[in-house]
TORKOL-4160 file (C-alpha; in steps of 0.2 Angstrom, whole numbers, padded with zeros to 4 digits, m for minus):
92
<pt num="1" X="0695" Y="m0495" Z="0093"/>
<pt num="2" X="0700" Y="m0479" Z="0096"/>
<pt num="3" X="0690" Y="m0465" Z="0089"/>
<pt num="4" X="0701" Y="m0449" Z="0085"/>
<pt num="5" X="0695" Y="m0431" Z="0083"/>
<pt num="6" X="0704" Y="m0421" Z="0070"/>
<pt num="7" X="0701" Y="m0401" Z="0072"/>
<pt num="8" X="0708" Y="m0391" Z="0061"/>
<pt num="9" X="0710" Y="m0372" Z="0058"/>
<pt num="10" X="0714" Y="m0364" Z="0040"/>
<pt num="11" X="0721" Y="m0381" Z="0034"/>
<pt num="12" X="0709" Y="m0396" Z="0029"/>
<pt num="13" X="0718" Y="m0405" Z="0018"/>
<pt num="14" X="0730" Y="m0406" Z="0031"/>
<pt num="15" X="0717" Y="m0416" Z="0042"/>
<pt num="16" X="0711" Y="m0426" Z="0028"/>
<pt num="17" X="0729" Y="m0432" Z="0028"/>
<pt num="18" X="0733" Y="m0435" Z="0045"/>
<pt num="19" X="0714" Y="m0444" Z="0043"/>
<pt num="20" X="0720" Y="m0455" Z="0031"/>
<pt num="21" X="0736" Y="m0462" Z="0035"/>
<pt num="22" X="0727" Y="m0466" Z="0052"/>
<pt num="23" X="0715" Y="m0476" Z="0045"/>
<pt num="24" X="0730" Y="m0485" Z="0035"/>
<pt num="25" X="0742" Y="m0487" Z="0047"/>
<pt num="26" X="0732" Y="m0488" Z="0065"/>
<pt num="27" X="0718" Y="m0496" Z="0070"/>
<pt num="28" X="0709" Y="m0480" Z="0076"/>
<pt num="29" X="0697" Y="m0470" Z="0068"/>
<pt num="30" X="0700" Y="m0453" Z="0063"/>
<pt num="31" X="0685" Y="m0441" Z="0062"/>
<pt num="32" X="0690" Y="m0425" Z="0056"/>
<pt num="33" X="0679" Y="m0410" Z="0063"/>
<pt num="34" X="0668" Y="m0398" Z="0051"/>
<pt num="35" X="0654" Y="m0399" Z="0040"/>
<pt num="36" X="0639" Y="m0386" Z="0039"/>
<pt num="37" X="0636" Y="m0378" Z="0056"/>
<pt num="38" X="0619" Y="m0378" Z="0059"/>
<pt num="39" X="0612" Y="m0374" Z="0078"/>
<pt num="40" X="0624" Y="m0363" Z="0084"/>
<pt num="41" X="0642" Y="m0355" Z="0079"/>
<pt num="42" X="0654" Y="m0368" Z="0081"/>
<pt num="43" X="0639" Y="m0381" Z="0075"/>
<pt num="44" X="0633" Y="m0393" Z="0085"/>
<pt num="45" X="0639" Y="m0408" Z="0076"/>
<pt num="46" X="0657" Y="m0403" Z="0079"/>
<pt num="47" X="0652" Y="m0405" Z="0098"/>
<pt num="48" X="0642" Y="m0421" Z="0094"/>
<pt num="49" X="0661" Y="m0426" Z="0086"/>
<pt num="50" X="0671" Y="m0423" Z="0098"/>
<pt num="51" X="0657" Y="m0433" Z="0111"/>
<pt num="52" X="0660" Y="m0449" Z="0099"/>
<pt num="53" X="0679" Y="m0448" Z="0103"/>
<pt num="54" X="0692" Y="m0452" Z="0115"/>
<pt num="55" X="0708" Y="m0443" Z="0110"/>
<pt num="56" X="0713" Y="m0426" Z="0098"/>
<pt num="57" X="0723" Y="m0418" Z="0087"/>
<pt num="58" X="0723" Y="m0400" Z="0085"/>
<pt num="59" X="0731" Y="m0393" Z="0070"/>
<pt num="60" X="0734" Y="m0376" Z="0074"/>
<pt num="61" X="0742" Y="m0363" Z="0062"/>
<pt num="62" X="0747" Y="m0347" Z="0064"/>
<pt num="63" X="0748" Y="m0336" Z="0050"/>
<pt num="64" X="0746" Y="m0318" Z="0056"/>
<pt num="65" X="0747" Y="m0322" Z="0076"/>
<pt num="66" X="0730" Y="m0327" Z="0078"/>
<pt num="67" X="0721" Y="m0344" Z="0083"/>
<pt num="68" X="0704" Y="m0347" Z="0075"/>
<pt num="69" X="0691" Y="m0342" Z="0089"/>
<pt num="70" X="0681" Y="m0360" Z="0084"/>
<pt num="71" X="0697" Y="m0369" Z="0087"/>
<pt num="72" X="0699" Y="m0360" Z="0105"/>
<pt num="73" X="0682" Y="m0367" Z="0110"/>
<pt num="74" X="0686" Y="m0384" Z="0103"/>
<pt num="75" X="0702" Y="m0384" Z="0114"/>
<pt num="76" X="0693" Y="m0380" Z="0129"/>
<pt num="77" X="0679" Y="m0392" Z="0127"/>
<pt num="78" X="0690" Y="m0406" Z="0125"/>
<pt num="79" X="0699" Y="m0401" Z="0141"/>
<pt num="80" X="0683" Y="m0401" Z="0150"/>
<pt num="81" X="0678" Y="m0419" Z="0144"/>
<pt num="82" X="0695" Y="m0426" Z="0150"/>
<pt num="83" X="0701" Y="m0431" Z="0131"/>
<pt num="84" X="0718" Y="m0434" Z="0127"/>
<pt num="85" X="0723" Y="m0421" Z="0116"/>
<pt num="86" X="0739" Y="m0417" Z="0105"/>
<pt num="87" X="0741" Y="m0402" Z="0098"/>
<pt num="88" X="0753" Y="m0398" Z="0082"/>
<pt num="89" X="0756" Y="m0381" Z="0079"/>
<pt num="90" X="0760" Y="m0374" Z="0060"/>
<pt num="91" X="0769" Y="m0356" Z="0062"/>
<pt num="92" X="0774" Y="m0347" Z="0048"/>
């Protein structure tokens, strides 16, 4: 099984989405980044996260031509551990 990471900037509900039609139509499993950070500023259970999977999708939206700053970390930490990654980018 392929585990997917799912971060997200501005948009949830968006991930919860994409999250849920994986799980529906794949046999990966979607787990989309967050919750309540709680050693540090991006929170260390996003990293522990992204560690669980093999491949990502970034959902990145750009309302007012700028990238969420926790978003940019997650980018280049994936980079660094060699995980596919897609990104989708929303621009309005």
């Amino acid at each position: 099984m392929n585990n997917i990471f799912i971060g997200w900037s501005g948009n949830k509900s968006l991930a919860d989405k994409i999250s849920e039609l994986m799980v529906e139509n794949t046999d990966a499993r979607a787990i989309v980044g967050g919750g309540q950070p709680k050693d540090m500023f991006i929170g260390a259970q996003v990293i522990e996260q992204i560690n669980r999977c093999d491949s990502a999708i970034l959902l990145i939206e750009d309302k007012n031509g700028m990238i969420s700053s926790n978003l940019m970390f997650e980018w280049g930490y994936i980079y660094m551990q060699n995980i596919l990654l897609v990104i989708y980018m929303l621009f309005y």
